[in-house]
N, C-alpha and C positions, 0 to 999 in steps of 0.2 A: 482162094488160097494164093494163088499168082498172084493178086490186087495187094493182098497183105504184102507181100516177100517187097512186092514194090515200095508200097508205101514204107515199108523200113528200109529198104538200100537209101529211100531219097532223105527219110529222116537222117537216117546215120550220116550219108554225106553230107546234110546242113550241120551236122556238130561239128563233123571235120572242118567245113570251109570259115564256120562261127569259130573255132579254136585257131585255126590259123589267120584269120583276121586280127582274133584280139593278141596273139604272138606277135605280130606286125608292128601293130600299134607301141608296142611295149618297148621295143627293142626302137621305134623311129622317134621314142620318146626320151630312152635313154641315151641316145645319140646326140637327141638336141641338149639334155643336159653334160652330156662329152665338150660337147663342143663349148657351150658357156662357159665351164670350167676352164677347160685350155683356153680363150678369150680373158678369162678374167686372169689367170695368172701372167697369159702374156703380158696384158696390163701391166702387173704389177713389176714383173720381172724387164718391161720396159721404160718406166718410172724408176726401175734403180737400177739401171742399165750406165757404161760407160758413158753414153752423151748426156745422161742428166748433171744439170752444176752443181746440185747440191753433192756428187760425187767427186767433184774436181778441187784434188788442196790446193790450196790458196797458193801461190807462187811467194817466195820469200824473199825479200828486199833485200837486194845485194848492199852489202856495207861500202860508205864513199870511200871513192879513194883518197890519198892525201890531198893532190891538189883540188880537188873540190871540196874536202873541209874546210881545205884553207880558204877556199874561195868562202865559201859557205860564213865560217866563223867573221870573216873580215866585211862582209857583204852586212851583217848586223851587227857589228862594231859601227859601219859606219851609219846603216840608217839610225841608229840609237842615240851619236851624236848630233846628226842632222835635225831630228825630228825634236829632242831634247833641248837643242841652243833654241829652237821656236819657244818651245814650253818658257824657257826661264825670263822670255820678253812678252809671250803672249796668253800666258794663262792669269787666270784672275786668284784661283788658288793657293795659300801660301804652300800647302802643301802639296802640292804638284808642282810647284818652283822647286820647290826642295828635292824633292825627287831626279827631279830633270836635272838637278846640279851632280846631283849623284851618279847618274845615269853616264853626264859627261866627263865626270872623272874616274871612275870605272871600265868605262868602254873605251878610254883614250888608254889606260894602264892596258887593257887587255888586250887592243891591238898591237903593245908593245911589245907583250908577253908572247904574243902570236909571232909575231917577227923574227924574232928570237928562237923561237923555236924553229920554224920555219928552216932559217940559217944554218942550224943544228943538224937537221935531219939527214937524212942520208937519199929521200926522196927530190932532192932539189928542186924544193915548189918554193915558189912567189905566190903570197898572197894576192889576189886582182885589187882589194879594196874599194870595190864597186859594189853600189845596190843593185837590186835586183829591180826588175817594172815595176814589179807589187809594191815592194819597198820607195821605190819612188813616189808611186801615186800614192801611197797615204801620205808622206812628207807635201804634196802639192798637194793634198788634203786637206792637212794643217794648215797651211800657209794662208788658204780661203776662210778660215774659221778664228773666232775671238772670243774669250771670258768663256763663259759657262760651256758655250757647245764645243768651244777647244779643250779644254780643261776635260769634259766625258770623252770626243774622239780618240784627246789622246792616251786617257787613262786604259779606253779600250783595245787601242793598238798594243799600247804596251804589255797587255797581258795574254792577246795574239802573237807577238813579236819574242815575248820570252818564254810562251810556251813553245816555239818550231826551235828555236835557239834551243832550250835544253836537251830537245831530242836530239837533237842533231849531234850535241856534247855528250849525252850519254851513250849513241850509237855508234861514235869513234872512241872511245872510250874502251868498250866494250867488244869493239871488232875492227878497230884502226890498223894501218898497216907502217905507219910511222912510229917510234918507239915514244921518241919526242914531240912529236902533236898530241901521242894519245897521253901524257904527262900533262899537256898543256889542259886537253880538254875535262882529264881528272881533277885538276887543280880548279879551272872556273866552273866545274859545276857547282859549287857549293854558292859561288857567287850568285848565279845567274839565278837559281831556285831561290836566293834570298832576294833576287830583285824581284822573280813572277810571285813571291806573296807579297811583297809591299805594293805591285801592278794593281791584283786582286782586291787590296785595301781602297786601295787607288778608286778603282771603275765599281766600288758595292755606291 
């Protein structure tokens, strides 16, 4: 009878120690998935956190001031002349001759126009009337080049050259601080989008 009572105290207490084994288990298991959880969200919550870029807006382009439109419009008045008396001696094209004649009578009016305004303003800027590097180096671009392969550089430039040019007229335009440049640069936008589609014609 003793033997019995024994053999059931040690039964009983193997249920006990087998039931708090597998409560162990269960709970060391629900932990590790705790823990993945909080892992994976940190993740994600660190992927869209402040220091990621795809959170950071874009910083917005301050609008020129007057004297650097002026700089700016007069800087491609004058590569346009420059690069254009080339074309009318060195392109084999009648119609890129033709062009570059236009080019030089438009961009001589419009420096004019710039001057003028310029004078006007109440920001008292001078235009510089200087190219830029860039602007340089494709003119000594040209100048190494003849017939065919001058005729496409420059057809290409030109449609480089009046595409920064309109932006540039549109974004004083739009957010100028002169009353009379942003007049000026209203007035040759029409021109300049009608020189970058004949460009376009130009370099197809």
């Amino acid at each position: 009878m003793k033997r019995f009572a024994a053999l059931s105290t040690a039964a009983a207490l193997g249920l006990v120690l087998a039931a708090c084994s597998k409560h162990d288990e269960t709970n060391t298991a629900a932990a590790d998935n705790n823990a993945t959880t909080v892992n994976e969200v940190g993740s994600v919550d660190n992927a869209s956190g402040p220091g990621n870029s795809m959170n950071t807006p874009a910083a917005s382009a301050a609008p020129m001031t007057a004297q650097a439109f002026a700089d700016t419009a007069s800087a491609s008045d004058a590569y346009e002349i420059a690069a254009s008396k080339l074309a009318e001696t060195k392109a084999k094209d009648a119609s890129v001759k033709n062009f570059a004649a236009d080019m030089v009578k438009d961009h001589t009016k419009s420096t004019e126009n710039l001057k003028a305004a310029a004078a006007k303003s109440d920001k008292k800027v001078t235009p510089a009337g200087t190219m830029t590097a860039e602007q340089q180096a494709n003119v000594t671009k040209l100048q190494g080049l003849s017939g065919a392969d001058f005729d496409k550089e420059y057809a290409t430039q030109q449609v480089d050259a009046h595409t920064k040019t309109l932006a540039a007229l549109e974004g004083y335009r739009d957010g100028g601080d002169s009353t009379h440049l942003k007049a000026f640069a209203r007035e040759t936008v029409p021109v300049v989008q009608h020189h970058l589609e004949m460009a376009q014609k130009l370099a197809k």
